[in-house]
C-alpha positions in Angstrom: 192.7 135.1 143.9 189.6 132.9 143.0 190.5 130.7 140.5 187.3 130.0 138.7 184.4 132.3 138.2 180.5 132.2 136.3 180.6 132.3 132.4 177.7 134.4 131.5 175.9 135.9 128.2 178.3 139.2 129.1 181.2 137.3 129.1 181.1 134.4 127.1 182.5 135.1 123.4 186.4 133.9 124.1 184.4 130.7 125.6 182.5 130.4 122.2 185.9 131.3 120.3 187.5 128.4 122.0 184.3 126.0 121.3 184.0 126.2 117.7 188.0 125.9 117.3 187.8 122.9 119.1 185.8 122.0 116.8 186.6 123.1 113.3 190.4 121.0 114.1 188.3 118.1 114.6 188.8 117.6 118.5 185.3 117.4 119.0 182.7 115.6 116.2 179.8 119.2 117.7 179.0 121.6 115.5 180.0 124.4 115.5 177.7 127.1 117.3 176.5 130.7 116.9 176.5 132.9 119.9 172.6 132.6 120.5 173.0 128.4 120.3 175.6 128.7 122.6 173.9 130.3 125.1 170.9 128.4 124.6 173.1 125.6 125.3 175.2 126.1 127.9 173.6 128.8 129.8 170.1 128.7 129.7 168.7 125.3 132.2 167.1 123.0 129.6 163.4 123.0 131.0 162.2 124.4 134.0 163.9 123.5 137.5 166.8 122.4 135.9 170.3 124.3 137.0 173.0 124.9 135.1 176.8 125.1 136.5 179.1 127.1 133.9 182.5 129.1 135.0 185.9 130.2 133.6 188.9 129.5 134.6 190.5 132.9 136.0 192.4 133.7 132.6 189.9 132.8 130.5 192.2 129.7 129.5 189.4 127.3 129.6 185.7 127.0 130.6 183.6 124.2 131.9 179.9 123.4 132.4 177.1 121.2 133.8 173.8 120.6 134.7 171.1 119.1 137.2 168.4 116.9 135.5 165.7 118.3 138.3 163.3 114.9 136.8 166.4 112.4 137.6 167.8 114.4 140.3 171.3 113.6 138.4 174.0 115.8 138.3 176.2 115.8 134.5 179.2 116.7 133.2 178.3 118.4 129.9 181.8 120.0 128.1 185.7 120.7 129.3 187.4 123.1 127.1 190.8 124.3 127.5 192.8 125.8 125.3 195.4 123.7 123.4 198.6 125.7 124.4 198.0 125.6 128.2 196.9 122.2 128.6 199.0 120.0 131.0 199.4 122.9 133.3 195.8 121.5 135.8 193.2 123.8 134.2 191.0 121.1 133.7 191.5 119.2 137.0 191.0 123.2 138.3 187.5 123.7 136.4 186.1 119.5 137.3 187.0 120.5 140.7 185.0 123.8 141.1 182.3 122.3 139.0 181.8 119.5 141.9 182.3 122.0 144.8 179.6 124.1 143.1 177.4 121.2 142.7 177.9 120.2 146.1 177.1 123.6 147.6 173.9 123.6 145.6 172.9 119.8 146.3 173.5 120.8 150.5 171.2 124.1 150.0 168.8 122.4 148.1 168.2 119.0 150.1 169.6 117.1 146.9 171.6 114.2 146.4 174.9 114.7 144.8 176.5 111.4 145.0 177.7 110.8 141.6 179.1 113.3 138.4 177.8 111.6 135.2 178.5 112.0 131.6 176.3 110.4 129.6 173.2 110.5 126.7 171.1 111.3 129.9 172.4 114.7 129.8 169.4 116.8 129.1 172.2 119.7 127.4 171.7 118.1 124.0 175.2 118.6 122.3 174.6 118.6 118.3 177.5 116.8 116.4 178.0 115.7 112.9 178.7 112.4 112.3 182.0 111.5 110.7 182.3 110.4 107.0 178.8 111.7 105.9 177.4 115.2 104.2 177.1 117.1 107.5 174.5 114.2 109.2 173.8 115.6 112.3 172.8 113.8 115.8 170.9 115.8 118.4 172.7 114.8 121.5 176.8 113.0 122.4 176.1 109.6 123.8 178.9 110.5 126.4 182.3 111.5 125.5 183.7 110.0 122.8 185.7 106.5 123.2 189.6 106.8 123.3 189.7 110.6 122.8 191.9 112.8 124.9 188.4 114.0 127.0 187.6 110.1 127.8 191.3 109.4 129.2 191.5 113.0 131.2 188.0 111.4 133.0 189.3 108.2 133.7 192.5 109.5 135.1 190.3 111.9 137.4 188.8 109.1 139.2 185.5 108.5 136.4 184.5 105.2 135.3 182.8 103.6 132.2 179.9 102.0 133.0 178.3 101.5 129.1 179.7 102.0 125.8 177.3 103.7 123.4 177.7 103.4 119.2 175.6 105.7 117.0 174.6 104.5 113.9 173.3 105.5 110.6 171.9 105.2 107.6 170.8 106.9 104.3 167.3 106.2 104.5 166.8 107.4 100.2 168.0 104.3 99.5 166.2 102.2 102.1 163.9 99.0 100.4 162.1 96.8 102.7 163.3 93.8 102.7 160.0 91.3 102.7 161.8 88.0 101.9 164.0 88.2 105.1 161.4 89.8 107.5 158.6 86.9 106.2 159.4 84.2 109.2 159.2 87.2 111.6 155.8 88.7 110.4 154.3 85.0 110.5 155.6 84.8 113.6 154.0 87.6 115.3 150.7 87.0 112.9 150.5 83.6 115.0 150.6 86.1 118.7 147.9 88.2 117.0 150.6 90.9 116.8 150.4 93.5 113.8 152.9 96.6 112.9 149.5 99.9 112.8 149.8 103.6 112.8 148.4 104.4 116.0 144.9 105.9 115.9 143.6 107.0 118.8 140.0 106.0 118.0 141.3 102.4 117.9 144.6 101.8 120.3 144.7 101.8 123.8 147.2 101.2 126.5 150.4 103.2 125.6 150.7 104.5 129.3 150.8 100.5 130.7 153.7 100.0 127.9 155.4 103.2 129.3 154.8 101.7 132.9 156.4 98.3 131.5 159.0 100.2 129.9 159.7 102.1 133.3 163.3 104.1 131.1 163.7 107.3 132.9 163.2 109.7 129.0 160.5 107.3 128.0 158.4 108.2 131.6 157.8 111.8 130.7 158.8 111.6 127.1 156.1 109.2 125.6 153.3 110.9 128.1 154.4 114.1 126.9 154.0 113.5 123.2 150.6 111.8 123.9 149.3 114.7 125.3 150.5 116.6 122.9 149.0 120.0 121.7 147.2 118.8 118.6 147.6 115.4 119.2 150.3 113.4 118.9 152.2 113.2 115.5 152.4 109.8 113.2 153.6 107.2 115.1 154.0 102.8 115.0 152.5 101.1 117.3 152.4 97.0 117.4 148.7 95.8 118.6 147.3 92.9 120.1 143.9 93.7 119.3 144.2 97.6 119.6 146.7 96.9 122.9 149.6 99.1 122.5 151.9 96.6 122.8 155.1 97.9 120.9 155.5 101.7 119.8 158.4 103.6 117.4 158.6 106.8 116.6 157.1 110.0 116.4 157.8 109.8 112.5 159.3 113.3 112.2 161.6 114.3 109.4 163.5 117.5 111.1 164.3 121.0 109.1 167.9 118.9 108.2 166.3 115.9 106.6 167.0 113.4 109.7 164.3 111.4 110.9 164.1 112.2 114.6 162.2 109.8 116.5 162.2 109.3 121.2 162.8 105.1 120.1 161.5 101.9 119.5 160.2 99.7 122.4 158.2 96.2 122.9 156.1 95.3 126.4 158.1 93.0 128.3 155.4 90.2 127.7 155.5 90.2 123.7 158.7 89.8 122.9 160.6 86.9 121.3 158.2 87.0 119.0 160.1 89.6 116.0 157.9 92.2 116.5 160.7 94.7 117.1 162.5 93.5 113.8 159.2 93.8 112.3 158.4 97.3 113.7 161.9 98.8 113.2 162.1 98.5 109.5 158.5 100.0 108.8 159.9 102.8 111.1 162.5 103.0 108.4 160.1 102.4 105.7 157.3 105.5 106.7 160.5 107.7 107.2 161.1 107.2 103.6 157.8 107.9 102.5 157.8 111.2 104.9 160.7 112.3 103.0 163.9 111.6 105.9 167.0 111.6 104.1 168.8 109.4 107.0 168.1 108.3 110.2 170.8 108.1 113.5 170.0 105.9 116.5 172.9 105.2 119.4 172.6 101.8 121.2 174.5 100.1 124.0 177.7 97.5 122.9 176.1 94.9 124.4 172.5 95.1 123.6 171.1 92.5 121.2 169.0 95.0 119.6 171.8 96.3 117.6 171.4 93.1 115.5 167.9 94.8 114.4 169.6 97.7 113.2 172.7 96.0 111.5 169.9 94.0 109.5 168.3 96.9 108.2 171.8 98.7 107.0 172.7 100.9 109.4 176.8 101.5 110.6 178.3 102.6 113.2 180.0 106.3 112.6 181.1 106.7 116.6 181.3 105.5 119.6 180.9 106.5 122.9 181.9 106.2 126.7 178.9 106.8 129.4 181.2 107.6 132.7 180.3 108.4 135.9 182.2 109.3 138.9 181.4 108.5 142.5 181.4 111.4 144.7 182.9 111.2 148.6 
C-alpha cells in the first residue's frame, strides 16, 4: 500500500481542518487560513517555474509540503502537520521522507541539483503569522521554524542543522518620534561624506542597479530590479545620495490593507558605510511610514548581525525567534 499520496484542491479540506487547529491551540504563531488561501499557499507554485511538492499521509493523519525556488534552484521545506493524537507513531519521518524522494525524482528528471532540504525565510511559500503579544500584527513570511518548538527539535533529530538564527521584531510605529538629538553625530557624519537621506526621484538619482550588484542578496537581485521597473513606476522609496548616486536605499514605503508597513529592506553600498548612513536612513524609513499612515512595522534580522543595534535604537522588540535549518542531502 503506498504510504503517502498528492494533496490536491479535491482533497485538501481535512488538511486545512488540521492547519488552522494547529493553529488556533497556539502550536504554530500562522494564521489561520480560508480554503482559497490555503490553496493559494500550499498548492499553487509561487511564480512561474516554481514546483510545489504536497502529499498525505495514507490516512489522512498528517500532510506535508515544499517547494523549488526555480531563481535559487533551492529546494524548501515549507510545513509538517500531523495530527496531535498520532504523533510518535513516524508519520512525520514518513511524509520528510517521501517529500525528499519526490524531490529527488524531480531534481534527476529535470537536470537539477538537489543537494540540500532547506527551511528558511528564503522560502518563496510566504507563511502569514501573527506576532505574539500584539493586536493581531501580522508578518508576511516565518523566518524558519520557530526556535525551541516541537517542529525545530523533530528537524534536528532528522539529520537538519541550524545554520542562522532569525528574530523578528516590531514596533508600533503611531507612536514613533524621531529622535534628532541622538541621530545628530550621525547626520554630521555622513554630511562630511556628502551623503544625504532623499526620496528617490528618478529625474535626479541614478545607480540603484550597481548598489543591487554591490548588494549581490539573492531577493534583492530580482526584487529591487523588479520594483524599479515597475508598472507605473516605482512606489515612494529612500534612497541615500552621493550626489544623486544611489548609494543606500529602504523601502518601498507601503502601508498594506492591515496597517503594516511592508517594505523588501534597507541596504548601504559596501563603499559608504561606517559612516551612519544606515542609522540615519532607517529611522526616516520609520518616520515616512508614520506620515503614510503604518500602524507598525516588522523586520526579522540575523542574531549576529550588528544591524540589529539600528533597530533596537529606534524601539523596536523582538516578538519571535527563529531557526534557518538546512539538511544535507546524500
Amino acid at each position: 500500500m503506498q504510504e503517502y499520496f498528492p494533496l490536491t484542491k479535491t482533497n485538501s479540506s481535512k488538511a486545512l481542518i488540521m492547519y488552522n487547529k494547529a493553529s488556533q491551540r497556539g502550536e504554530q504563531l500562522y494564521l489561520p487560513l480560508t480554503q482559497e488561501a490555503f490553496h493559494a499557499l500550499f498548492l499553487t507554485p509561487p511564480k512561474s517555474g516554481d514546483h510545489v511538492f504536497a502529499f498525505y499521509e495514507a490516512r489522512q493523519r498528517g500532510f506535508i509540503c515544499g517547494v523549488l525556488d526555480s531563481i535559487t534552484t533551492r529546494f524548501f521545506l515549507t510545513l509538517i502537520e500531523v495530527e496531535p493524537g498520532y504523533r510518535q507513531e513516524g508519520i512525520g519521518s514518513l511524509l520528510l521522507a517521501g517529500l525528499e524522494q519526490e524531490m529527488q525524482r524531480f531534481a534527476a528528471a529535470r537536470q537539477v541539483s538537489f543537494t540540500e532540504l532547506e527551511v528558511s525565510y528564503f522560502n518563496p511559500m510566504n507563511i502569514t503569522w501573527v506576532l505574539p503579544g500584539t493586536e493581531g500584527h501580522r508578518h508576511p513570511n516565518a523566518s524558519g521554524v520557530r526556535l525551541g518548538s516541537d517542529a525545530h527539535l523533530f528537524l534536528k533529530n532528522r539529520g537538519f542543522e541550524d545554520f542562522t538564527i532569525q528574530n523578528s521584531y516590531h514596533l508600533d510605529v503611531t507612536r514613533y518620534v524621531y529622535p534628532k538629538a541622538s541621530l545628530a553625530r550621525y547626520e554630521e557624519k555622513m554630511n562630511s561624506r556628502g551623503l544625504t537621506v532623499e526620496l528617490y526621484d528618478p529625474a535626479r538619482h541614478y545607480g540603484m542597479q550597481d548598489l543591487v550588484d554591490d548588494l549581490n542578496n539573492d531577493l534583492w537581485n530580482w526584487q529591487i530590479p523588479a520594483e524599479m521597473n515597475r508598472e507605473g513606476g516605482p512606489r515612494p522609496m529612500l534612497i541615500v545620495s552621493d550626489g544623486g548616486k544611489i548609494v543606500g536605499f529602504a523601502g518601498p514605503i507601503v502601508p498594506d490593507a492591515h496597517g503594516r508597513g511592508f517594505f523588501l529592506g534597507i541596504a548601504i553600498h559596501s563603499q559608504y558605510r561606517g559612516y551612519g548612513a544606515a542609522t540615519v536612513l532607517f529611522n526616516h524609513l520609520c518616520l515616512e511610514f508614520r506620515r503614510a499612515g503604518a500602524q507598525y512595522m516588522t523586520l526579522f534580522t540575523a542574531e549576529d548581525n550588528p544591524a540589529r543595534h539600528i533597530y533596537e535604537r529606534a524601539g523596536f522588540k523582538i516578538h519571535a525567534s527563529w531557526a534557518g535549518t538546512k539538511k544535507k542531502e546524500n
